[in-house]
N, C-alpha and C positions, 0 to 999 in steps of 0.2 A: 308866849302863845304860838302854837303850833301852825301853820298854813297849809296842809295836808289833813284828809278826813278819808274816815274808809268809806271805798267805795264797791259795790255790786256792781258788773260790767256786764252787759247783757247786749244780745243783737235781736231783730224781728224783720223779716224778709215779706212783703206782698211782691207777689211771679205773677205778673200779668199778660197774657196772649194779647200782644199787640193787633191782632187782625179781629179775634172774638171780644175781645178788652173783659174776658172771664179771670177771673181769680183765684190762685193756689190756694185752699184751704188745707186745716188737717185738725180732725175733731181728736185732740188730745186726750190720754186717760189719764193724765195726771193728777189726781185727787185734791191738789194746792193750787190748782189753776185750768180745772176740764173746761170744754167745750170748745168752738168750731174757734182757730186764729190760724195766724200765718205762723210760717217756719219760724225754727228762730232757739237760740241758747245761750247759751254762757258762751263768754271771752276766755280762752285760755291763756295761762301765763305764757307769755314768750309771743303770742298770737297777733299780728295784728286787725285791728278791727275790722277793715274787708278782708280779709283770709278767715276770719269769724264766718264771717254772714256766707261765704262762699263754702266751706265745710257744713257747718249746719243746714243750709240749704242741700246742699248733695245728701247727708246724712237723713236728712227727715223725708225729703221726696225721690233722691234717685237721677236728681237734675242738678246741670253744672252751669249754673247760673256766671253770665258775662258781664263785665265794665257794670257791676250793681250801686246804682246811686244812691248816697247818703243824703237825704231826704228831712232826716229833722231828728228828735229824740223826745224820750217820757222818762220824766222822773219824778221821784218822789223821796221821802225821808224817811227813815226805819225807826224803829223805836228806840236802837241802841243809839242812836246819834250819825250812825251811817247816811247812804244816802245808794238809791237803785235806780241805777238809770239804763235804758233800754235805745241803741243805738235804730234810726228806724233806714231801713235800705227798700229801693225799690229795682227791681228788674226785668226786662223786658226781651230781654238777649239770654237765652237757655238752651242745652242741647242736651241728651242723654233719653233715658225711660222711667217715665213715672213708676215708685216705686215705695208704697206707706214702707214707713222705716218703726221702730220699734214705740215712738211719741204718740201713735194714732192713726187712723185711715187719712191718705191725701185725696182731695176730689179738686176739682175746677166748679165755680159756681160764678153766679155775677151778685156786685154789688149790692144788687134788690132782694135776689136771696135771700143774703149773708144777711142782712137786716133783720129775717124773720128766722134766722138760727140761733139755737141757745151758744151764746157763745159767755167768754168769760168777762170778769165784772171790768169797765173801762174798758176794754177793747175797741167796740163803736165809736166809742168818742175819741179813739186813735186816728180814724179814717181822714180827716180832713188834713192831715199832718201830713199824709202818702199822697193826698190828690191835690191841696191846694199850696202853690208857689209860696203865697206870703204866708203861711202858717210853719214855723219850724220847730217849735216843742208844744208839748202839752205837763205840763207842769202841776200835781198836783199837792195839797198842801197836805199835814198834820192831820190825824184821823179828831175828828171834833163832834161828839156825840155819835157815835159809829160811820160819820161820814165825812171825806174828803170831798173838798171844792177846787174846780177845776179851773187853770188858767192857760188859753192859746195867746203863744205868743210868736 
């Protein structure tokens, strides 16, 4: 038996204004996954995880995101036996000019907004991951009559 299993490596950035405490959004057109989230892509090989989140953040907004804390993770199971997990960073240290990159329009919104934007499915139930201390994944299970059940941990 094997002790290795493929994995999907993914990053997702929330860019908070420490003084407004407003939030980087970017209403993505991606067909597989539209509406209003944070930065955020695939790990490339050779990549390390924060050089991840720092590329993809410049590339989707135009900001060169500092010292970006790793914050917690979401995962889930694929159908092929895989498994996608999405690395979650927070930052608050940025310099450069806002700039939508080819993923979407970037805006600044706050929290209470973002709640009433369409955004994509499980998103919202990411938030407690990025803002509270004792929560570090969100974990979700097997799709079971068209729906996964959620677990913070």
């Amino acid at each position: 038996m094997t002790r290795t299993s493929p994995i999907e490596l993914t990053n997702m950035i929330m860019i908070e204004n420490s003084k407004t405490h407003e939030i980087l959004v970017e209403n993505r057109k991606n067909p597989n996954w539209p509406g209003v989230t944070f930065p955020g892509g695939h790990i490339e090989s050779g990549e390390t995880v924060v050089a991840s989140a720092i590329r993809e953040a410049y590339e989707e907004t135009g900001l060169t995101i500092e010292n970006p804390q790793l914050v917690g993770i979401k995962e889930w199971p694929l159908t092929d036996g895989a498994r996608y997990i999405v690395m979650l960073f927070k930052a608050t240290q940025y310099h450069g000019t806002l700039q939508s990159g080819q993923e979407g329009d970037i805006f600044w919104t706050t929290r209470d907004e973002l709640r009433h934007m369409d955004t994509p499915r499980t998103f919202l139930d990411m938030l407690p991951v990025f803002d509270e201390l004792e929560i570090n994944e969100l974990a979700l299970s097997d799709i079971y009559q068209g729906e996964r059940t959620m677990t913070f941990l």
